[in-house]
C-alpha positions in Angstrom: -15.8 -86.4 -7.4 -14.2 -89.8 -8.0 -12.8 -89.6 -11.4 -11.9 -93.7 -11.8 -8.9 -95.0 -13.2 -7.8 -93.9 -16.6 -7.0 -96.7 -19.0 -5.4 -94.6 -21.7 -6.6 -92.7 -24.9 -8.6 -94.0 -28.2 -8.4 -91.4 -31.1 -7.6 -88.7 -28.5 -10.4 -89.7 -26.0 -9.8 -90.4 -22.8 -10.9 -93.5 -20.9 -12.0 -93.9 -17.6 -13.2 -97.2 -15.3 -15.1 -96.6 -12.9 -14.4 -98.9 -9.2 -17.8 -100.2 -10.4 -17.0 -101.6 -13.3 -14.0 -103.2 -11.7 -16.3 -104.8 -8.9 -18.9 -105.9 -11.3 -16.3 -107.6 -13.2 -14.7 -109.8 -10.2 -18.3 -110.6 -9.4 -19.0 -112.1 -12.6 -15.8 -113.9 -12.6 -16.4 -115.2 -9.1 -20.1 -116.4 -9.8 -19.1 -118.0 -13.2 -16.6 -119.9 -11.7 -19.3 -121.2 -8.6 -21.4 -122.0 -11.5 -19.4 -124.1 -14.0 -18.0 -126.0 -10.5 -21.8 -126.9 -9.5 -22.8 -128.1 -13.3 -19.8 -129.4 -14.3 -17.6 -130.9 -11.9 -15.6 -132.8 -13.8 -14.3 -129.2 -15.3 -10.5 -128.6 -14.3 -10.1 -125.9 -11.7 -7.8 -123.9 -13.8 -9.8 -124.2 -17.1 -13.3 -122.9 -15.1 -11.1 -120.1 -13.7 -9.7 -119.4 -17.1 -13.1 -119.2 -18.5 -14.6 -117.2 -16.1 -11.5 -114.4 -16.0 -11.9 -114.0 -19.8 -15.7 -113.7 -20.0 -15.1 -110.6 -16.9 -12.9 -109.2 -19.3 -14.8 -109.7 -22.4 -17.6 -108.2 -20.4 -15.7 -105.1 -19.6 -14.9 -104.3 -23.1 -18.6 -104.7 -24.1 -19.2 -101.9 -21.6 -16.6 -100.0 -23.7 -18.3 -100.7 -27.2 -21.4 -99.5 -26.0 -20.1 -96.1 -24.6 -17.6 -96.0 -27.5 -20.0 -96.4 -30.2 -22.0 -92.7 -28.9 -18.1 -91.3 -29.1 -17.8 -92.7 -32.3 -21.1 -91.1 -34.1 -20.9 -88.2 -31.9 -17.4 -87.4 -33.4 -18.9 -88.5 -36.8 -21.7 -85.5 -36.4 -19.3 -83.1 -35.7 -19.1 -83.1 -32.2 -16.4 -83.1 -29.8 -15.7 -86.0 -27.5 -13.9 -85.4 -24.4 -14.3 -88.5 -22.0 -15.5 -91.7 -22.1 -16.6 -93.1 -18.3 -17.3 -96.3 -17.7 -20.0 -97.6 -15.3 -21.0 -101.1 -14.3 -23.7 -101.0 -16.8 -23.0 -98.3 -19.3 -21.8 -95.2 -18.3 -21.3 -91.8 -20.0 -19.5 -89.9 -22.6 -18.6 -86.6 -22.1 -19.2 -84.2 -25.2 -18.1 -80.8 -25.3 -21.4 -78.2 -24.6 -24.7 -79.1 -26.7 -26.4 -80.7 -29.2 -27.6 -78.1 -31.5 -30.7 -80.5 -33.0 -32.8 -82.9 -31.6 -31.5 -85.3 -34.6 -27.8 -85.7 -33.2 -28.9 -85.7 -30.2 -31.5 -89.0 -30.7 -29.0 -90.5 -33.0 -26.1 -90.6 -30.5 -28.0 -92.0 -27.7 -29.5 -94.5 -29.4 -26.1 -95.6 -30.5 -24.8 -97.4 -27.1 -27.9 -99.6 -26.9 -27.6 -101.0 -30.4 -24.5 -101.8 -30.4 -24.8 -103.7 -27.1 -27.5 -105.4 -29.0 -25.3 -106.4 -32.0 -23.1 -107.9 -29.6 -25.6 -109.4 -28.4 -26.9 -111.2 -31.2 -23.3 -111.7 -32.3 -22.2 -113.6 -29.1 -25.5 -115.4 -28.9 -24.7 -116.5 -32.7 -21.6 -117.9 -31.4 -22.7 -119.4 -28.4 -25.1 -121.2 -30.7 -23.1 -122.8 -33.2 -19.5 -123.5 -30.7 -19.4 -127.0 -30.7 -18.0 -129.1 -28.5 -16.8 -127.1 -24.4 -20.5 -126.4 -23.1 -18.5 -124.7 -20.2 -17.4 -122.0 -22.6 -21.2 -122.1 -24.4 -22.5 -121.3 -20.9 -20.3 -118.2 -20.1 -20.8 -117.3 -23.7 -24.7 -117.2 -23.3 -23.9 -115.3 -20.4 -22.4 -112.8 -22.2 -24.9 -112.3 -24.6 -27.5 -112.1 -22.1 -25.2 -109.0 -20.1 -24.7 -107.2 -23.4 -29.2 -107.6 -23.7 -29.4 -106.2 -20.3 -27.4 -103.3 -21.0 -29.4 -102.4 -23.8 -32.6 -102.5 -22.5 -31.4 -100.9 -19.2 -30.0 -98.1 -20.9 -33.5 -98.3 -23.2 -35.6 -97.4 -20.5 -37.3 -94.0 -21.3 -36.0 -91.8 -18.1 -33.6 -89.3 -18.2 -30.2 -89.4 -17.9 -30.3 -92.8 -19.8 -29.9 -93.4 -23.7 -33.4 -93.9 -23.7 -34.3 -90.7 -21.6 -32.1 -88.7 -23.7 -34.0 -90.3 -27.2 -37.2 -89.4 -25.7 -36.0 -85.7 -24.7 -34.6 -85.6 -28.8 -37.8 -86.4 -30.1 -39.9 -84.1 -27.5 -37.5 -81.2 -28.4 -38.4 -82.3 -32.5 -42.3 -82.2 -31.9 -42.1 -79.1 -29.6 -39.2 -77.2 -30.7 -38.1 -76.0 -27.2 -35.6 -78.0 -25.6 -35.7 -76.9 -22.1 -39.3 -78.4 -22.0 -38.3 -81.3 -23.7 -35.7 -81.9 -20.9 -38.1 -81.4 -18.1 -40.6 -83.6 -19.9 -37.6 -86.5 -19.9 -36.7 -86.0 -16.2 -40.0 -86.4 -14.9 -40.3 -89.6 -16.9 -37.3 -90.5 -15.2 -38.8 -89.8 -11.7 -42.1 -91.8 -12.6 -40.2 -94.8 -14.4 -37.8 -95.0 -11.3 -40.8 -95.0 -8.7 -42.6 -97.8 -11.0 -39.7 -100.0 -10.9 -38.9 -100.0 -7.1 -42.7 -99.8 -6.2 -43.2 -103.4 -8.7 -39.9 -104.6 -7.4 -40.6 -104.0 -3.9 -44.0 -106.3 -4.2 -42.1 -108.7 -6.1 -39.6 -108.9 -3.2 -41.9 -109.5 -0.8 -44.9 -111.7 -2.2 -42.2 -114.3 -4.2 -39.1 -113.7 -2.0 -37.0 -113.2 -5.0 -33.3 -112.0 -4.3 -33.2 -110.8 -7.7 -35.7 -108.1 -7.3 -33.2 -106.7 -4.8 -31.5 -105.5 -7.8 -33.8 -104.0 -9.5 -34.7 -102.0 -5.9 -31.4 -100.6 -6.9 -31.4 -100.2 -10.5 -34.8 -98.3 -9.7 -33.5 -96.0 -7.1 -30.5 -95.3 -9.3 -32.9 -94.4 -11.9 -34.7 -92.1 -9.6 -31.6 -90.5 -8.6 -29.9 -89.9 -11.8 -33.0 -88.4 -13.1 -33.4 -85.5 -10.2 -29.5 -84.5 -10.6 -29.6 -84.2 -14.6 -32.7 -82.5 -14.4 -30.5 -79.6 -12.0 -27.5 -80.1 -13.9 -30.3 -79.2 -17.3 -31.9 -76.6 -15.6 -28.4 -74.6 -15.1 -27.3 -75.2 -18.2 -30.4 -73.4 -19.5 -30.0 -70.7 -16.8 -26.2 -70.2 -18.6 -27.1 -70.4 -22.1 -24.7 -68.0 -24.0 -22.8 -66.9 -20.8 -18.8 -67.3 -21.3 -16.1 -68.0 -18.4 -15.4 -64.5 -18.2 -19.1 -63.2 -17.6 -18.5 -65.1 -14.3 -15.0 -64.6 -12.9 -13.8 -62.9 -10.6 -11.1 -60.5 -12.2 -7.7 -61.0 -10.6 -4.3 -58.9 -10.7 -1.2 -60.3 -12.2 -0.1 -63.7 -10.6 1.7 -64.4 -7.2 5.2 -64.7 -8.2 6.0 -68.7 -6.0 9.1 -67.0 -4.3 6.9 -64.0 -2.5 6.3 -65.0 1.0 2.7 -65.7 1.8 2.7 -62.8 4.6 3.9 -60.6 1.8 0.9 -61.8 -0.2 -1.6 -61.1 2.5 -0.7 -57.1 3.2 -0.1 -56.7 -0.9 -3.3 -57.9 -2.3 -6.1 -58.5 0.9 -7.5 -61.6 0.3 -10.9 -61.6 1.2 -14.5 -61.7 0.4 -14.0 -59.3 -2.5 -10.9 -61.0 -3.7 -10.7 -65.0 -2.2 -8.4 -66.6 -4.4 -5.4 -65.9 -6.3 -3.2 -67.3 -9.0 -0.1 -68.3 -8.0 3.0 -68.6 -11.0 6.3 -70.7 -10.8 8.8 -70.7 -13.6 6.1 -68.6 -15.7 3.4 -70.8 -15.6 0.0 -71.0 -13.3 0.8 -74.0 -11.1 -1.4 -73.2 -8.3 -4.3 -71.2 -6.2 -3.7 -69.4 -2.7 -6.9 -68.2 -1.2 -8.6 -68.3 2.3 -8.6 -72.2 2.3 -4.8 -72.5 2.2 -4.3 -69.1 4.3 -6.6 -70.6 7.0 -4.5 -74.0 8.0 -1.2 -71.7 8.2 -0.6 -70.0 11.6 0.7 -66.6 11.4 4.4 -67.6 12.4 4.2 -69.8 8.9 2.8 -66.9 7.3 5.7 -64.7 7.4 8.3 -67.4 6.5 6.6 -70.0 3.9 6.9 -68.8 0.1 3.3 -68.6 -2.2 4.6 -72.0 -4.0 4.4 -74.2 -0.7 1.4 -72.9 0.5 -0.9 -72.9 -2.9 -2.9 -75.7 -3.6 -1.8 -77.4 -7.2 -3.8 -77.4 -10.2 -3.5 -79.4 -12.9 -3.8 -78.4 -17.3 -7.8 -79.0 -17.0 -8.0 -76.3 -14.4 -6.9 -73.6 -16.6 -9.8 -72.4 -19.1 -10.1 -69.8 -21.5 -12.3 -66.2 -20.7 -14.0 -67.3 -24.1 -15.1 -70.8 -23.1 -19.1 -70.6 -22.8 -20.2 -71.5 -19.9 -22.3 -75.3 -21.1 -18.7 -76.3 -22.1 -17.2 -75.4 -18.8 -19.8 -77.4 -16.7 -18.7 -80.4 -18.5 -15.0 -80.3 -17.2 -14.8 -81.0 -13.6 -12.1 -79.0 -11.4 -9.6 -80.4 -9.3 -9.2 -80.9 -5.8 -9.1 -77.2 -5.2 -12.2 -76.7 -7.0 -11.3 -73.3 -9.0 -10.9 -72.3 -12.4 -8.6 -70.0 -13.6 -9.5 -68.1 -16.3 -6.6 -66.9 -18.8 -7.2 -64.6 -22.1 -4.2 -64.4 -24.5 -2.6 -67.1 -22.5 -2.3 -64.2 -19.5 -4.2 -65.6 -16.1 -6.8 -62.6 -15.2 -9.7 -64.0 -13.4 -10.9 -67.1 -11.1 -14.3 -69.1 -11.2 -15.3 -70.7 -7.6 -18.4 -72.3 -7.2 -19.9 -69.7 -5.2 -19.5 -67.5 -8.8 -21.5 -69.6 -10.7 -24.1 -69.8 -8.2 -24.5 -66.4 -7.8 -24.9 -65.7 -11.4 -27.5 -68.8 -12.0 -29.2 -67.1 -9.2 -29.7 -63.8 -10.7 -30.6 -65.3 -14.1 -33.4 -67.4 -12.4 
C-alpha cells in the first residue's frame, strides 16, 4: 500500500498527502491560470500564476479541515485518532478500533462535510464582498465551489463516505445491530455507485459532455470503495473480541543478528509450522527472517551471511502488543515485510502473517 507523503504531526496526529492530492492541486493551478489568461488578458503573467498557486494551496488545506474536523470531534468523544490521509476530495481518518454507539459514529462523519460547507459559505462570503481584483474574485468563487463539491460528494449516502457511514449510524440506532447496519450502507453504496455511472454514461453520450467523464469516475470509485469496506466490515465482525495473540503464531526467543543464517536454519526449521522469525540487534526487534528472505540466498550465502543482513527490516508500527484486539490491529497497516510481531511484557513471542488472520476469519465464518 502506498502510504503518501507525511507532512508532519497536529496534536499527535499524523498527516499524510496522498499523490492525488498533489496532482489535483497542480491541475487546479494549471487550469486557473488558462482561465484568468482567456478572461483577462490584460492580467500580468506573474500575478495569474500567483493567484492560481495560492488558491491550489488554499485548496489543499480545505481538504485538511474537512478530514481534520472528524479528528477533532472524534478526539473530543473520546476516541483515538491515529492518521489523517488525505485524498483528492476528502480522504480518511484513521481511528483506533470502533465506535461503540451509532451517536459518535453519525456525529463524526457528518463532521468533514460541514465543515467543508462552512468554508464554503465563508469563502463565498468573501468572494462576494472583495472589491476591486475580479481575477482573485474568480479563483475565490472557485474555491468556494471545490469546498461545496466536497461536501456533497462526501454527502452521498454509500458507504465508505461520510454520508454512507451517517446512514450506517442511524440504521445501527433504529435496528440496534451494527453488522446489519453496515451491510445495509454498503449495498447503498453499490446501488448509488451504479446510478451515478449508469446517468453519467447517458449524459456522456446524448449531450457529449466531458464533464460527465468525471463523474464515470467518481461513480466507479464509489462502487469500488463500497465492495472493499463492506470485506474490510465483514472481517472486522468475523474478529470481534479476538486479540493479537489469539492469532499468532508463537515463536522462541529472537535470532540473536550475529548467528549465521545456516546456523538459523538447522537450529530452529523454518518451515510451514514455523515461517517467520524475529530477528534482535543490540536488544531490540529490528527485523523478520522467514522463507521469503531464506529463498533469494543460495546456500553458499547461507552458511556465511549473519541473521542481521539477511532479515527484512521492520519499523516501530510493526511491533504490536499480544493484548491489542484484533479491530485495532486491522487499522495499522504492516510494512514492506508484511508481518507483525507480537511482543507481551515488552519480550517478542509470536508473529501475525496474513495467512494467520485468514485462517482464523475462516474458521469463525
Amino acid at each position: 500500500m502506498n502510504r503518501g507523503i507525511r507532512l508532519g504531526r497536529i496534536g499527535g496526529v499524523e498527516i499524510v498527502a496522498d499523490l492525488s492530492v498533489f496532482v489535483v492541486a497542480a491541475a487546479i493551478v494549471w487550469v486557473l491560470y488558462v482561465d484568468i489568461g482567456l478572461a483577462y488578458p490584460q492580467t500580468d503573467a506573474a500575478f495569474a500564476t500567483t493567484i492560481a498557486i495560492v488558491t491550489g494551496i488554499l485548496f489543499g488545506l480545505s481538504v485538511l479541515v474537512h478530514e481534520g474536523s472528524h479528528a477533532v470531534l472524534a478526539k473530543r468523544r473520546g476516541l483515538r485518532v491515529r492518521r489523517i490521509q488525505l485524498l483528492a476530495f476528502g480522504g480518511y481518518t484513521t481511528i483506533e478500533g470502533k465506535s461503540e454507539n451509532p451517536s459518535d459514529e453519525f456525529f463524526v462523519s457528518i463532521a468533514g462535510p460541514v465543515a467543508s460547507l462552512a468554508v464554503s459559505g465563508v469563502v463565498w462570503l468573501v468572494a462576494a464582498v472583495a472589491g476591486g481584483m475580479p481575477e482573485v474574485q474568480s479563483s475565490i468563487r472557485f474555491l468556494a465551489f471545490a469546498n461545496f463539491f466536497i461536501a456533497v460528494f462526501n454527502l452521498l449516502p454509500g458507504f465508505p463516505l461520510d454520508g454512507g457511514r451517517a446512514l450506517r449510524a442511524a440504521v445501527w440506532h433504529l435496528k440496534g445491530d451494527r453488522v446489519r447496519a453496515t451491510e445495509i450502507a454498503v449495498a447503498a453504496g453499490r446501488i448509488f455507485g451504479w446510478i451515478v455511472i449508469g446517468v453519467a454514461t447517458i449524459v456522456a453520450f446524448t449531450r457529449f459532455d466531458p464533464w460527465a467523464l468525471l463523474w464515470i469516475i467518481l461513480g466507479w470509485y464509489l462502487l469500488r470503495s463500497a465492495e472493499v469496506a463492506g470485506r474490510r466490515e465483514r472481517l472486522l465482525a468475523r474478529v470481534d473480541g479476538l486479540v493479537a495473540g489469539d492469532v499468532m503464531r508463537k515463536t522462541p526467543d529472537p535470532v540473536p543478528g550475529e548467528m549465521l543464517v545456516g546456523t538459523v536454519v538447522d537450529l530452529f526449521q523454518i518451515g510451514a509450522r514455523l515461517r517467520s522469525l524475529p530477528v534482535e540487534v543490540d536488544g531490540r526487534i529490528r527485523g523478520v527472517l522467514g522463507e521469503s528472505e531464506l529463498d533469494r540466498l543460495s546456500p553458499a550465502r547461507r552458511i556465511s551471511m549473519r541473521a542481521s543482513a539477511a532479515m527484512a527490516k521492520i519499523g516501530p508500527g510493526d511491533v504490536i502488543d499480544v493484548r491489542m484486539p484484533l479491530d485495532v490491529m486491522a487499522n495499522r497497516k504492516p510494512g514492506k515485510t508484511g508481518r507483525f510481531v507480537v511482543v507481551e511484557d515488552g519480550r517478542a513471542v509470536g508473529i501475525i502473517e496474513s495467512t494467520d488472520l485468514e485462517s482464523v476469519v475462516e474458521s469463525r465464518r
